[in-house]
N, C-alpha and C positions, 0 to 999 in steps of 0.2 A: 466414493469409497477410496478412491485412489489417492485423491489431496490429503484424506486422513490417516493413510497407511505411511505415507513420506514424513509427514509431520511428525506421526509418531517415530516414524526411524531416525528421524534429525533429533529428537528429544530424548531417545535410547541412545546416543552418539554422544550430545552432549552433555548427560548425565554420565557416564563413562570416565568421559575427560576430564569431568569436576571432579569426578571420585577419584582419578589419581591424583590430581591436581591436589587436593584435598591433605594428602599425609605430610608430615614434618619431613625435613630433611635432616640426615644425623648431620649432628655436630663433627664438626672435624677435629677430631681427638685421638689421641694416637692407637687412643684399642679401635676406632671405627675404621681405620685406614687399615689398618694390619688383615684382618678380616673381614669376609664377606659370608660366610657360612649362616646358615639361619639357627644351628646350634650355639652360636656365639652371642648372634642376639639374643634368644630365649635366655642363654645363663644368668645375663644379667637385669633383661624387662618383666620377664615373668613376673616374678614379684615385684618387683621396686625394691627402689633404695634410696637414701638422702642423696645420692647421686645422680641414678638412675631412673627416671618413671617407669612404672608400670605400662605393660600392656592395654591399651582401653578397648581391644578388638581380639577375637580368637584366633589363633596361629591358621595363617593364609596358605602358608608353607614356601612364603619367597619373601623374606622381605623386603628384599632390593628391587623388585620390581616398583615398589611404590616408594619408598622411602630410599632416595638417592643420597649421595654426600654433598652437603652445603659446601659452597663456592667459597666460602668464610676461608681466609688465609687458617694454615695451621696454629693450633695452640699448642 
């Protein structure tokens, strides 16, 4: 019972990691740099735009937890 209790805890650990692992990084553009607010994101993913994607997940209420800013030099 014990070998199966660790196994699962090692597979709840790294299912965790995948799932951050897992979100886009913003582009490095200058409205993504200016702010950090999860207001600022929703104004413009909620919906979409020919710019912007949509959301494809319901508001988490951090974005920057999961979605960091790409390492990509400035545009």
């Amino acid at each position: 019972m014990v070998i199966v209790c660790v196994i699962g805890l090692i597979f709840a650990i790294v299912m965790v990691i995948l799932f951050f692992n897992a979100a886009p990084a913003r582009s490095n553009i200058e409205v993504h740099q200016q702010s950090t607010e999860d207001a600022a994101c929703l104004k413009c993913h909620l919906k979409g735009d020919e710019k912007s994607p949509t959301m494809p997940h319901l508001d988490l209420g951090n974005c920057n937890l999961c979605h960091g800013l790409s390492k990509e030099p400035p545009r």
